[in-house]
Every structure is written in C-alpha cells, then in structure tokens.
DRENDO-1510 file (C-alpha; in Angstrom, 1 decimal, always signed):
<recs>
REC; n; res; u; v; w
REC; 1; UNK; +98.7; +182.5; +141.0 .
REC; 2; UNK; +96.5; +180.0; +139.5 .
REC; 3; UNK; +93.0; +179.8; +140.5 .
REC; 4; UNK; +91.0; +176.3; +141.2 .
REC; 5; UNK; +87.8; +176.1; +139.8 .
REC; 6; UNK; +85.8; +173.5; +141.8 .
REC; 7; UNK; +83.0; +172.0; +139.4 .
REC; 8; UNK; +80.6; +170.3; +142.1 .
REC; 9; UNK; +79.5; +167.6; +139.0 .
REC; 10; UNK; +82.7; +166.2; +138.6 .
REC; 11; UNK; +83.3; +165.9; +142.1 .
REC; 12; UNK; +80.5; +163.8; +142.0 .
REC; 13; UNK; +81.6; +161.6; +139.2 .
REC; 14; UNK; +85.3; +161.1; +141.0 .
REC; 15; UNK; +83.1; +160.1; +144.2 .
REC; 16; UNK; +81.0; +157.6; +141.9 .
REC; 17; UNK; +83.8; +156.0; +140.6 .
REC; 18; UNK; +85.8; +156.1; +143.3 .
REC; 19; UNK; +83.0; +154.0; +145.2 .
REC; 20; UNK; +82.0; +151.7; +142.3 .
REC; 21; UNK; +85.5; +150.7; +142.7 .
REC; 22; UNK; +85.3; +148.9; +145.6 .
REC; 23; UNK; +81.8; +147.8; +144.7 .
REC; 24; UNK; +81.8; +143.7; +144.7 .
REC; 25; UNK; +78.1; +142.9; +143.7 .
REC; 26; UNK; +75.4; +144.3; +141.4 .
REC; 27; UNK; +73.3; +145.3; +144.3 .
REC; 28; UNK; +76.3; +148.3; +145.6 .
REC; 29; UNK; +76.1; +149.1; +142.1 .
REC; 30; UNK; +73.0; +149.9; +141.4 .
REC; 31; UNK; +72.8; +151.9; +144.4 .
REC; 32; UNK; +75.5; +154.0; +143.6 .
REC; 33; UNK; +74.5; +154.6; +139.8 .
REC; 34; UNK; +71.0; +155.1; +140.3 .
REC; 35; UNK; +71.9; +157.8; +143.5 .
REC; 36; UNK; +75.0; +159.4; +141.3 .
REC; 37; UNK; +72.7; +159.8; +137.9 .
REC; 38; UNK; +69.8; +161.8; +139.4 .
REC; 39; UNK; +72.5; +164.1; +141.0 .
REC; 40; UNK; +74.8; +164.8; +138.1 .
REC; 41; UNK; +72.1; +166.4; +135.6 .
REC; 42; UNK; +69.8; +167.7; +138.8 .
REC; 43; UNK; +67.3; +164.9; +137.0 .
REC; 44; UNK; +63.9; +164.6; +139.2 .
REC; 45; UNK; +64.5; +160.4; +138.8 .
REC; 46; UNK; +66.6; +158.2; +137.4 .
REC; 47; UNK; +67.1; +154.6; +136.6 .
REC; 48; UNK; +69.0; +151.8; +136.5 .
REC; 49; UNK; +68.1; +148.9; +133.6 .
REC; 50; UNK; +69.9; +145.4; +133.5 .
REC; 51; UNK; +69.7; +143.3; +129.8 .
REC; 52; UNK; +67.7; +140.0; +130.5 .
REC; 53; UNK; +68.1; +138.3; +127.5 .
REC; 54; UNK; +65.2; +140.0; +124.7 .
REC; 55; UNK; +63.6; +142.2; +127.7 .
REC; 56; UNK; +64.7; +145.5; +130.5 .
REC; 57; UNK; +64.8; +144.7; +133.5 .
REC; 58; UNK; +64.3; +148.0; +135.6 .
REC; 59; UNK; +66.4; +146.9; +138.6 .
REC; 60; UNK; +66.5; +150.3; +140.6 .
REC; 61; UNK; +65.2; +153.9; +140.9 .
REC; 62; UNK; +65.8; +156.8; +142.4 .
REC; 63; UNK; +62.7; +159.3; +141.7 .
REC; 64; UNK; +60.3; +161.7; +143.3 .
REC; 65; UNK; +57.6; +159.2; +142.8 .
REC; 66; UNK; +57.4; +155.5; +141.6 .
REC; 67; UNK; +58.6; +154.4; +138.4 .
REC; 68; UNK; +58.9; +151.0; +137.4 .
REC; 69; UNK; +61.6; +149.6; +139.8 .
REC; 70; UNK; +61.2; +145.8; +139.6 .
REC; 71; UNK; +59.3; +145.6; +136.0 .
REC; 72; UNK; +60.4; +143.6; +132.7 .
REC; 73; UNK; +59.0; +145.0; +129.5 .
REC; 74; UNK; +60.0; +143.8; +126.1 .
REC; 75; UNK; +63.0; +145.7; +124.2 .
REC; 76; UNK; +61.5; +147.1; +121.0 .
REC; 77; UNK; +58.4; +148.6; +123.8 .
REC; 78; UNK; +60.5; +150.7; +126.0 .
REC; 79; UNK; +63.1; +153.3; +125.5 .
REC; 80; UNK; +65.5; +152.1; +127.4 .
REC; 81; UNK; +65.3; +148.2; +124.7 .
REC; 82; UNK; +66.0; +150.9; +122.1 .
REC; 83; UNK; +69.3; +152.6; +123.6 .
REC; 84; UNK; +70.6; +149.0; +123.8 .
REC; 85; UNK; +69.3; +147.9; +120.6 .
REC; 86; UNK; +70.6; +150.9; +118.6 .
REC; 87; UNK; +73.7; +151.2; +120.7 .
REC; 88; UNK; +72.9; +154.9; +121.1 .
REC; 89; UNK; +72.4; +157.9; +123.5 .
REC; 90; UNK; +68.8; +159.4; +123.2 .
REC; 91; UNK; +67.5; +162.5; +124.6 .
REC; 92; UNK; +63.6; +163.4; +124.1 .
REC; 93; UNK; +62.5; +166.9; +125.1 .
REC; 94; UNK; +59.0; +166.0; +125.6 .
REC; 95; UNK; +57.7; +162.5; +125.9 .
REC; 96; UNK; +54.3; +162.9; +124.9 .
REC; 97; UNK; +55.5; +164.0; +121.1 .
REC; 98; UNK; +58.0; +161.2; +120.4 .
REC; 99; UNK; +56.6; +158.0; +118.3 .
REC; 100; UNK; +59.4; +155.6; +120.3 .
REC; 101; UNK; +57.8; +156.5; +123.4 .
REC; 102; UNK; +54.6; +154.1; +125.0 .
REC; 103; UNK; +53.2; +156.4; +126.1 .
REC; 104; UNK; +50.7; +154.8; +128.0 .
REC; 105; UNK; +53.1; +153.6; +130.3 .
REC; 106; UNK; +53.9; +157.2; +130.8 .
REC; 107; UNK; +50.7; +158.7; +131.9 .
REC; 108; UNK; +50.6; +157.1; +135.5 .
REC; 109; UNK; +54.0; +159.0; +136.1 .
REC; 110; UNK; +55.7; +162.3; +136.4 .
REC; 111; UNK; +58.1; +162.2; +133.8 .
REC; 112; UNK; +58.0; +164.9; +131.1 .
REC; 113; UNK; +61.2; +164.9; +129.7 .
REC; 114; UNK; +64.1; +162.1; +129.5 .
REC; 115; UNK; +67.8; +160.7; +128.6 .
REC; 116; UNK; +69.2; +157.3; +128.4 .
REC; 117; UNK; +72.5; +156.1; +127.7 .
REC; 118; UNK; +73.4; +152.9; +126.7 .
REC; 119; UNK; +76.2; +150.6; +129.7 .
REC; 120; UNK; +78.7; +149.7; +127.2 .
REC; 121; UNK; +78.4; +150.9; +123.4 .
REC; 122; UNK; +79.3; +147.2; +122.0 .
REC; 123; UNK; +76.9; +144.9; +122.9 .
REC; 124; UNK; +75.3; +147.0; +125.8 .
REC; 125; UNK; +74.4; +145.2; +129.2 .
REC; 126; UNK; +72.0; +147.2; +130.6 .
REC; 127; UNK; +71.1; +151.5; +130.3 .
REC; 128; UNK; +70.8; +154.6; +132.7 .
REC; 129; UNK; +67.5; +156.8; +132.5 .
REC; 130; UNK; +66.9; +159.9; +133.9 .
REC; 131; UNK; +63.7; +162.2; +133.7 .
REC; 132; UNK; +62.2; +165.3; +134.3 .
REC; 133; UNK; +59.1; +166.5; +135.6 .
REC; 134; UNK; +59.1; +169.6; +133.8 .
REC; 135; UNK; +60.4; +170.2; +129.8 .
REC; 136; UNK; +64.1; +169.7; +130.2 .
REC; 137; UNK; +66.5; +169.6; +127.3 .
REC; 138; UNK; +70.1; +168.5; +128.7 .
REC; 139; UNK; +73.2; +170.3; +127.7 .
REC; 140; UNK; +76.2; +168.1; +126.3 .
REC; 141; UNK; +78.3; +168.6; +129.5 .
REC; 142; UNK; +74.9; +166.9; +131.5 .
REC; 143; UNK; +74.9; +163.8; +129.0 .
REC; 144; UNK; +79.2; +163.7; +128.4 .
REC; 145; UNK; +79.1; +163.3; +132.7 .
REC; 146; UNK; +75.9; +160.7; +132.0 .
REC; 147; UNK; +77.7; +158.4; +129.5 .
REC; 148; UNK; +81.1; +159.1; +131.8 .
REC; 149; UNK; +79.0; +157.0; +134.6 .
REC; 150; UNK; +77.9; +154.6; +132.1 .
REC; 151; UNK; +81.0; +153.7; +130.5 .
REC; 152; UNK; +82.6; +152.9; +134.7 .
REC; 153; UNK; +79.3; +151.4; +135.5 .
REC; 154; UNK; +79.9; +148.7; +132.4 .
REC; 155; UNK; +83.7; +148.2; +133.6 .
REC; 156; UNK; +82.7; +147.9; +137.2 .
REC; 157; UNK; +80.0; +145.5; +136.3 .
REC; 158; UNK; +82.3; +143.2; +133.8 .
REC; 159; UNK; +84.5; +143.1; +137.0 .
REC; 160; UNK; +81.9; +141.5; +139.3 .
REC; 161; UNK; +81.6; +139.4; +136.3 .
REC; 162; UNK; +85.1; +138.4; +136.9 .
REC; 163; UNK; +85.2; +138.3; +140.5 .
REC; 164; UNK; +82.4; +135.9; +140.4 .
REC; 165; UNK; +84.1; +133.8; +137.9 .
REC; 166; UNK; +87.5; +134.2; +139.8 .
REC; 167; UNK; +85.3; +133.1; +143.1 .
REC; 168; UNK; +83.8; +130.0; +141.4 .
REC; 169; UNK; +86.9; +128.8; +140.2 .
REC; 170; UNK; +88.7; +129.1; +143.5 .
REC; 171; UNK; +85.9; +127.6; +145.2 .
REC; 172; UNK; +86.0; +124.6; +142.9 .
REC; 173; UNK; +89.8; +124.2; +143.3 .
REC; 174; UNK; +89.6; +124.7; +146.8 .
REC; 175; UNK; +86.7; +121.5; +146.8 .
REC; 176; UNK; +89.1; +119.8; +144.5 .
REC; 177; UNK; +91.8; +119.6; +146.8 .
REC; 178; UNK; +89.9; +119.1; +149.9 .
REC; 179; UNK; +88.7; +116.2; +148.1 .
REC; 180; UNK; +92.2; +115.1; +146.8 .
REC; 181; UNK; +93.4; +115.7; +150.7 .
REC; 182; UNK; +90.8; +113.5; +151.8 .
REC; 183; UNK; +91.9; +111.0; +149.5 .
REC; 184; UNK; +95.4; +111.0; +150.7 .
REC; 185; UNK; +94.8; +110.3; +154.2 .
REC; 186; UNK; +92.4; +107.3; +153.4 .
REC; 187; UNK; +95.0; +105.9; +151.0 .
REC; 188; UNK; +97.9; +106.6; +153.5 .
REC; 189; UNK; +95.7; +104.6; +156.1 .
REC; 190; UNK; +95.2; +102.3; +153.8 .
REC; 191; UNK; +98.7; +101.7; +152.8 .
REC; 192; UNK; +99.7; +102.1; +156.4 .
REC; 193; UNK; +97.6; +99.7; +157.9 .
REC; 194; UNK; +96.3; +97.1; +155.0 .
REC; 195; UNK; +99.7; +96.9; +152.8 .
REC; 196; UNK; +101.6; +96.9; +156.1 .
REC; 197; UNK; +100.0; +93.6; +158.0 .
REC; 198; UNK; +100.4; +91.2; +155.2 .
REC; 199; UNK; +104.4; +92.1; +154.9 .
REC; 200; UNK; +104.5; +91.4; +158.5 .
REC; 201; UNK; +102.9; +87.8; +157.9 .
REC; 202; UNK; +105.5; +87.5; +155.7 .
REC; 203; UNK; +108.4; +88.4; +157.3 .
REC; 204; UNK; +107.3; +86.1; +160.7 .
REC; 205; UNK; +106.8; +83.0; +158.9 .
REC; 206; UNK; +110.0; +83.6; +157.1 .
REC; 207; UNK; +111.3; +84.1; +160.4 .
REC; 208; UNK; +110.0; +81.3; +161.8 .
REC; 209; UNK; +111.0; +79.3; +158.8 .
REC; 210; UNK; +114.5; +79.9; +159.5 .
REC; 211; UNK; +114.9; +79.5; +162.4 .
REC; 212; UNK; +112.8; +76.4; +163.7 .
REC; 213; UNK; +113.2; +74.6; +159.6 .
REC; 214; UNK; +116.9; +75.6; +158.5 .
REC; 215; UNK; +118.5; +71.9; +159.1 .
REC; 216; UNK; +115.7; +70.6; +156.6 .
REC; 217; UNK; +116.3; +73.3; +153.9 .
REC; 218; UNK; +118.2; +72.8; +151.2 .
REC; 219; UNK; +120.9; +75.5; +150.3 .
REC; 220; UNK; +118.3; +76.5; +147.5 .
REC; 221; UNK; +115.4; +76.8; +149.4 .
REC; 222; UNK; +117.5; +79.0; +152.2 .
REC; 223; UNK; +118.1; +81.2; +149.0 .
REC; 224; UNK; +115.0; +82.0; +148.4 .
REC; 225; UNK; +113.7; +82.6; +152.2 .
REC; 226; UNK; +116.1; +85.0; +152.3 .
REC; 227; UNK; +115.8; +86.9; +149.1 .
REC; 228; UNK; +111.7; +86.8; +150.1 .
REC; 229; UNK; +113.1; +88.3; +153.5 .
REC; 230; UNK; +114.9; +91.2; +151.6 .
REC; 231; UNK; +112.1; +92.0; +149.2 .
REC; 232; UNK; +109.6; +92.3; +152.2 .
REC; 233; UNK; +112.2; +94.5; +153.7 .
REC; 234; UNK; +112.5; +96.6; +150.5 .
REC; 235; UNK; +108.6; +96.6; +150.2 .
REC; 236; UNK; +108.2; +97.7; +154.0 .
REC; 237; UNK; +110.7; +101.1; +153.0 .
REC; 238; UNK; +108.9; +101.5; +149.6 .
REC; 239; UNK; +105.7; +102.1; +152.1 .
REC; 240; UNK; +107.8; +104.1; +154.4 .
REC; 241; UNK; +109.1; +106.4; +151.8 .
REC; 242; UNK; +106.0; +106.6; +149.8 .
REC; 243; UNK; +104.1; +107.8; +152.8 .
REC; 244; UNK; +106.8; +110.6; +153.4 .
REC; 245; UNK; +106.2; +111.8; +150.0 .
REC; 246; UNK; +102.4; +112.0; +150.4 .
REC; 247; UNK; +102.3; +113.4; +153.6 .
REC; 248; UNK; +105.0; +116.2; +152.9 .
REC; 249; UNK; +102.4; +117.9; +150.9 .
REC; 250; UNK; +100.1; +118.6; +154.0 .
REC; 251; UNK; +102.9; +119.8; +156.5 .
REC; 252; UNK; +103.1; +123.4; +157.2 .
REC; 253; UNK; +105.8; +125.2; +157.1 .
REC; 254; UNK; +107.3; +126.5; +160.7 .
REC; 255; UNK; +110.0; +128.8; +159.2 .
REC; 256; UNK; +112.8; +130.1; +161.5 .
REC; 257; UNK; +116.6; +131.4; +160.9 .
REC; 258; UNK; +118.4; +128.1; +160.2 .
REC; 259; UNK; +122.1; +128.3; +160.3 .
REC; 260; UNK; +122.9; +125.6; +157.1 .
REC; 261; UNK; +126.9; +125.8; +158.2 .
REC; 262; UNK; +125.7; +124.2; +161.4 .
REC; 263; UNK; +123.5; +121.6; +160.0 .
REC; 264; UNK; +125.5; +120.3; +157.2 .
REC; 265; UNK; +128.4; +119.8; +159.3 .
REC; 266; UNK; +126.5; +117.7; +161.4 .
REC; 267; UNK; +124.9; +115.6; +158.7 .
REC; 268; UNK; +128.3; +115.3; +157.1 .
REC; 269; UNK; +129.7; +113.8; +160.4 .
REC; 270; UNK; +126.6; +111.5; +160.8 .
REC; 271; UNK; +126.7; +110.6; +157.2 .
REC; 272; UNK; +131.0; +109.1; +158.1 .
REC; 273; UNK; +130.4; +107.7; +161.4 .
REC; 274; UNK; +127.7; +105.9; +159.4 .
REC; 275; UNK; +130.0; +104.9; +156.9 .
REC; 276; UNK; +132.8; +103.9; +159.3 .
REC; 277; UNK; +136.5; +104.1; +159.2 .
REC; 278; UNK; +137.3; +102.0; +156.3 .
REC; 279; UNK; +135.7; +105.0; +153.9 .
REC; 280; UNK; +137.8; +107.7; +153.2 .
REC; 281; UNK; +135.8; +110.5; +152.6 .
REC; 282; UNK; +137.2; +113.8; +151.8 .
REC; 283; UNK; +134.5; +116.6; +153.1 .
REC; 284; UNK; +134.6; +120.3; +151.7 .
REC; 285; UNK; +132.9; +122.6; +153.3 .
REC; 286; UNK; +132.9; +126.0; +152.5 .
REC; 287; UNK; +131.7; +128.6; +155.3 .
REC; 288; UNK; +127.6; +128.9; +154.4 .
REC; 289; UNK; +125.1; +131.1; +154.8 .
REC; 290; UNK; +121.9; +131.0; +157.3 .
REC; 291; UNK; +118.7; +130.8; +155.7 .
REC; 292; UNK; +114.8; +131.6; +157.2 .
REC; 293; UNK; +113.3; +127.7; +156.2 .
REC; 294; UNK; +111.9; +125.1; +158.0 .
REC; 295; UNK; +114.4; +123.3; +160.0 .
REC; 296; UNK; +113.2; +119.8; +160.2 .
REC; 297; UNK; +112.3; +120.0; +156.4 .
REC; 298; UNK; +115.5; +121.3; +156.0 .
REC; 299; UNK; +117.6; +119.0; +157.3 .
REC; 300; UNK; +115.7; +116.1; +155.2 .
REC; 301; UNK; +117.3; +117.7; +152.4 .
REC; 302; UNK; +120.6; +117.6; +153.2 .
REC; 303; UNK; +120.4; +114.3; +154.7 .
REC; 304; UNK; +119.2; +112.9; +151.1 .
REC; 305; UNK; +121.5; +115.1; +149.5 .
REC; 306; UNK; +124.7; +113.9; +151.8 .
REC; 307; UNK; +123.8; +110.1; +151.8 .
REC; 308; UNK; +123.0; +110.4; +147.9 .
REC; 309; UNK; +126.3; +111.9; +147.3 .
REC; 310; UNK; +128.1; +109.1; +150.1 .
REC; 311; UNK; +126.5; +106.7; +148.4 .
REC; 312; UNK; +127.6; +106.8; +144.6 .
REC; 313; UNK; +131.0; +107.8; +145.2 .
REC; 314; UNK; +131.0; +104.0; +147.1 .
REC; 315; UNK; +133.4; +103.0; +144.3 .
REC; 316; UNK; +135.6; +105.5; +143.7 .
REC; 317; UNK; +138.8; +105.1; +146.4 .
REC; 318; UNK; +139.4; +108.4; +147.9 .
REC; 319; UNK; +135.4; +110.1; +148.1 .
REC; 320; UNK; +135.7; +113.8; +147.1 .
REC; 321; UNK; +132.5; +115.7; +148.5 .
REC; 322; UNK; +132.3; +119.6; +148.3 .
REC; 323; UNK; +129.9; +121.7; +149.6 .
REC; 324; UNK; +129.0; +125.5; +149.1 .
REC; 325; UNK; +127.3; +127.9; +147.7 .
REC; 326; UNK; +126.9; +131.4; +145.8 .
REC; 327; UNK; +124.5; +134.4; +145.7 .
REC; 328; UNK; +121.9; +135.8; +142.8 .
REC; 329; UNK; +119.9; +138.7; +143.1 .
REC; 330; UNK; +117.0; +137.4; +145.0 .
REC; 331; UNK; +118.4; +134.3; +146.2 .
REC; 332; UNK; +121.1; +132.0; +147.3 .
REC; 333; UNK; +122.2; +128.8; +145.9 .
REC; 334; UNK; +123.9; +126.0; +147.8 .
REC; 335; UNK; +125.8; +123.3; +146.3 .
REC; 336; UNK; +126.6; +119.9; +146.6 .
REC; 337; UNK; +129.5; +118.2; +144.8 .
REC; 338; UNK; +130.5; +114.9; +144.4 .
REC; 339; UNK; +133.0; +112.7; +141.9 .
REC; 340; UNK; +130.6; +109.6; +142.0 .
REC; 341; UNK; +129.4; +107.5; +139.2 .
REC; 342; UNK; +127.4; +110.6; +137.9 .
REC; 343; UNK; +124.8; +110.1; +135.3 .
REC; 344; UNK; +123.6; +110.8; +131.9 .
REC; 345; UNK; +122.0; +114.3; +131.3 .
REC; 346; UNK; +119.7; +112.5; +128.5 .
REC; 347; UNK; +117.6; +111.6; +131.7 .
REC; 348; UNK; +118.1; +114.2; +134.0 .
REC; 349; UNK; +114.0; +115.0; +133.6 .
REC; 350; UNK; +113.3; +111.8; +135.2 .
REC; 351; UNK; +115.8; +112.7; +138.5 .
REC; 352; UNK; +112.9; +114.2; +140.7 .
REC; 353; UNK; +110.4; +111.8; +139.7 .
REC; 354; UNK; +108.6; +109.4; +142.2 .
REC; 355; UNK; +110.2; +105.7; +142.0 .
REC; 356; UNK; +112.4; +107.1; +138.6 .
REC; 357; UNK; +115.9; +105.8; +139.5 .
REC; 358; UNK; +118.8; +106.6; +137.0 .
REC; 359; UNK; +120.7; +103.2; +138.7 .
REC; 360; UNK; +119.8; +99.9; +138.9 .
REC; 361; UNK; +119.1; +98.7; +142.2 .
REC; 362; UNK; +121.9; +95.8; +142.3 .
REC; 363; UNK; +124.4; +99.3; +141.7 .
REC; 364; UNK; +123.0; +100.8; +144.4 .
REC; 365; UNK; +120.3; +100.8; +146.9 .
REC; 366; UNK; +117.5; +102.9; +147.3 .
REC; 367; UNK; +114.0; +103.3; +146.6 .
REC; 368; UNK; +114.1; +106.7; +143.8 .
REC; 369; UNK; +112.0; +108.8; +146.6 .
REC; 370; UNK; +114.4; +110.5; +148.2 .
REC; 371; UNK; +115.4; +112.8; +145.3 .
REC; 372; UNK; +111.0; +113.8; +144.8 .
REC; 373; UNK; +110.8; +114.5; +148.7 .
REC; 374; UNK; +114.1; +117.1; +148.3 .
REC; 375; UNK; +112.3; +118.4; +145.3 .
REC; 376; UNK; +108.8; +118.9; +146.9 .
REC; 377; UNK; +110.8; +120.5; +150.4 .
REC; 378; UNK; +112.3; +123.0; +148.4 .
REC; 379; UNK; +109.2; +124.5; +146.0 .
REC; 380; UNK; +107.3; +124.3; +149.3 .
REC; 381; UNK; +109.9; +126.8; +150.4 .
REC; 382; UNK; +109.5; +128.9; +147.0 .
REC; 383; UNK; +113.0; +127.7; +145.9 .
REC; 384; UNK; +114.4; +125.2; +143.2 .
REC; 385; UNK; +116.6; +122.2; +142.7 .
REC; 386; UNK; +118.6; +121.4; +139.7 .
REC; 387; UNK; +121.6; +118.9; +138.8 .
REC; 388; UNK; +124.3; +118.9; +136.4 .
REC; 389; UNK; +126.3; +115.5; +135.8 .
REC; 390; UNK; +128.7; +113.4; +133.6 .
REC; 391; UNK; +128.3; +109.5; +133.9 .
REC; 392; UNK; +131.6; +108.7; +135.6 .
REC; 393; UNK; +132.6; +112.2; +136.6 .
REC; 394; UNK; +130.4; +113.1; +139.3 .
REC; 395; UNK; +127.3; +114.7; +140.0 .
REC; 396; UNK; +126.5; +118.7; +141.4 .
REC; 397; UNK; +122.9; +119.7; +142.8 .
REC; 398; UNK; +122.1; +122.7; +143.1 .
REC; 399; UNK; +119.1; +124.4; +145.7 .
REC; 400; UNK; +118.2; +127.8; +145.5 .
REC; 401; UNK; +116.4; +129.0; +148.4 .
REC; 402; UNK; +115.1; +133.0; +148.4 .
REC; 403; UNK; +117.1; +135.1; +150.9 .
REC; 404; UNK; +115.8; +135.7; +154.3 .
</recs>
C-alpha cells in the first residue's frame, strides 16, 4: 500500500495558484502573493514590487513590522531594481556584509537576511522579497517554491493585462454600436417621416392632375404623369423595404418550435391565390422538418423565397417549384427549387447585397432587398443561405438552420 506524504508547502502553492486564478485585478494579487510568500519559506516579511518604468514600486507587504509598502526607489539603489535588471534570483545571508545592499535603508528595519526572485525571467515586471529577522540561508526547495509563485504571479498578471485589454475593446465596441444604433433610428425617422412627405406631394398633385386636368393633357403629357406616378410608387417601397432591412438588425429573436411543413404550405397557397388561376404552378412539397426559430422572422423568409421563386418562373409555361430539404451533422438544410430564368454564377456574390439585383427591373419587379432581409434572418438565427443557378435553367437556395 502506498503511503501519501502531505508536504504542507505545496499545499500552499496549489492554494496560491488556485486563487490567483480567479484573481481579476492587481489588487487580489498582491494580496495573495505577498500572504503566500511569507508562508512558503516561514520568511518574517515579505514583499511584493511592481516595475514603474526605471524605478520599484513596493506595492505591498506582509512583515512583522513596516517595510516600505507604498515607496518608489530607483533600480540600480535597491535589491529588488537589481533582480529585474540582472534577470536573476539573489539570496544574501546577511545584509549588512553585501556591497549591493543600501544599507541605510536597512537600519530602521528588522531584516537580517533576504531573497528576491525576479516575476518573469524575460523582461521582468516586478519581484518578490522575503526577509528574515535572524541570519537565514534558504534551502533550494524554499527558493524552487519562491520562483514557482513568481513565475504564476507573472502569468496571472499578463492575464489582467489581457482582461483589461479584452474589457476596453468590448467596451469600445459596445459604445460603437450604441452609437451606430442610435444612428439608425434617427435616420429611419428621418427616412420615415422627411423622405416620406414630399412622395406624398407628389403622388396628390399627380392625382389631382389626372383627375380634374386629363381632357387638357396631351397623350404625352398623360405619359409622363403616370410614369411619375409609378416611380413615386417604386420610391415609396424602396423606403418601405429599406426600413425592414435596417430595423431587422435590432429585433430580438422570440424563438419557439416552428413547424416549416405547416408554414410553407400556407405561403405556397397564398403565393397561387395571389397569382390567380391563369398560372399553372406546379408545387412540390416534400414532408419537412420543424425547426426552434423565430416564427414571424421565419415566415419572412419563405415568403421572399416563394414569391422570388413565383416570380422568375413568370415566363416559363408550366411553373415547376420544389421544396425540401436534407440533414448534416449539426444542422438541417431546406431547399427551394425553381426552373425560372436562373442567373449567372459570375455574380452570385452580389445575390445578398442591399439594392444588387441580378435582373433588370423592366424583367422583373422588385426592389433587390428582399434577398439581404432573407440573408440577415437567417445568420441572426446562426444559420446560412446559399444559391446555385444556370441562366435559363432555374435557380435552388439553400438555408441551413442548426437543429433544435
């Protein structure tokens, strides 16, 4: 049977490191290092010195009597400036006989005897002291447990360093886009209120123009009242759609089991009764799974997918639509597939983009939103959306969506 040997100095070190750990500022540390170096080598005092710039800063103490706890003293005059300096471990038997020592600066204290250890060996950051108030001469298993502390006191230190860093930067970002939010509201007022009123001008005096001056109008002129009339209108859903865009960013999601069978079979059946009875489209839909998603964010994506997929097979005479879908590790992709007009791959990176259309607008109608809104649903939802097409032989999209 194996015995256990406890050794009550180790202990000690495991509890030190196991609390600077969790230590988030400089203060916690020095607490703990200054408590945890007297104890491990039975020291009648120790210290804990910080690097500030060309002098030591003697930030804490733990002692039988004062020290210097609070005092800056230039490197090359204190014992401590030379551990850093020299990147070294010094132990000095008896104070009062070494030339590195002030010993001035000595006399008002207890301290007979001493050790120091540099935090960090490359380009130390700061040093732990401890003394004694008799003539003490450390063993190596007294300084190894010293520079053991040292060497997790200069990680747990470069690690507030980076958590302070980390902090900052979120704190920035997070100013950033509280800033950028702000934006977006006063620029979705503006566009909802100021960009708004004058299309409404427009649109009555158009109206009015029509209807109380059409007999004095010349064929012309009743041309371009009404193309003014469909711009305005065009305008007025540019607004509309831009401001869905914008304002999709700032909607939370209210995730809840969404059965996609159900609501694609509705949209589908919208999307014809829409179209009326002199379409003939041919709807495949293949039994599909439930998914944990927003439901009103949802269904904006298939709408734009259906209508998108209704829409550019306008010219073809029988409209073949297929929906479905198939599983990866992770996740599950639907599927929407159409033998429209398609469109050339060359430009595929443009699909998603705000106002990129990959048809002219006397082809078809729209305002190239639709396809950035289905985009920005889905990677709000942690999922993706790609396409694959041929000009003149259809179009498939693809969303994958993380299983519930």
């Amino acid at each position: 049977m194996q015995t256990i040997v406890e050794n009550p100095s180790v202990d000690l070190l495991v509890t030190a490191v196991q609390e600077l750990s969790l230590a988030r500022d400089l203060e916690t540390v020095t607490r703990i290092v200054r408590t945890a170096a007297r104890k491990l080598t039975g020291a009648d005092g120790a210290t804990f010195v910080l690097r500030d710039g060309d002098l030591c800063f003697y930030a804490d103490e733990d002692a039988i009597s004062p020290l210097w706890k609070g005092s800056r003293f230039p490197q090359d005059t204190c014992i401590s400036g030379w551990a850093m300096v020299n990147r070294q471990v010094i132990v000095i038997e008896d104070v009062y006989n070494d030339p590195r020592i002030p010993v001035e600066a000595y006399r008002p204290t207890f301290v007979k005897s001493l050790a120091m250890v540099p935090i960090r060996t490359q380009n130390p950051m700061g040093a732990i002291g401890n003394y004694w108030a008799t003539r003490h001469m450390p063993d190596a298993a007294e300084m190894k447990l010293l520079q053991s502390l040292a060497d997790i006191t200069a990680v747990t230190l470069e690690n507030i360093e980076l958590y302070r860093s980390l902090e900052a930067r979120v704190q920035e970002r997070t100013t950033q886009l509280e800033t950028a939010n702000k934006e977006l509201e006063a620029f979705s007022y503006s566009v909802s209120h100021d960009l708004r009123a004058p299309l409404r001008s427009i649109d009555g005096y158009l109206h009015i123009l029509l209807e109380n001056h059409l007999d004095g109008m010349s064929e012309t002129g009743k041309g371009i009242a009404q193309r003014v009339m469909a711009n305005a209108k065009h305008m007025n859903q540019l607004i509309d759609d831009l401001l869905a865009f914008f304002r999709m960013g700032q909607k939370p999601l209210i995730k809840t089991i969404i059965s996609v069978n159900d609501l694609v079979h509705a949209v589908c059946k919208a999307a014809q009764e829409a179209e009326g009875p002199s379409r003939n489209i041919d709807f495949t839909i293949h039994t599909l799974p439930s998914i944990q998603a927003d439901a009103a964010l949802l269904q904006q994506v298939w709408i734009n997918l259906i209508s998108n997929a209704v829409k550019y097979t306008r010219r073809q005479e029988r409209t073949l639509i297929e929906i479905g879908f198939y599983e990866e590790p992770g996740e599950i992709i639907y599927y929407i597939k159409d033998n429209g007009v398609g469109f050339n791959m060359d430009y595929a990176h443009k699909l998603f983009g705000v106002f990129q259309r990959l048809h002219s607008p006397r082809e078809f109608e729209g305002t190239g939103i639709g396809l950035s809104i289905v985009q920005r649903i889905i990677t709000k939802h942690g999922g993706s959306i790609r396409a694959h097409a041929e000009e003149g032989n259809g179009a498939t999209f693809y969303i994958a969506l993380p299983k519930t």
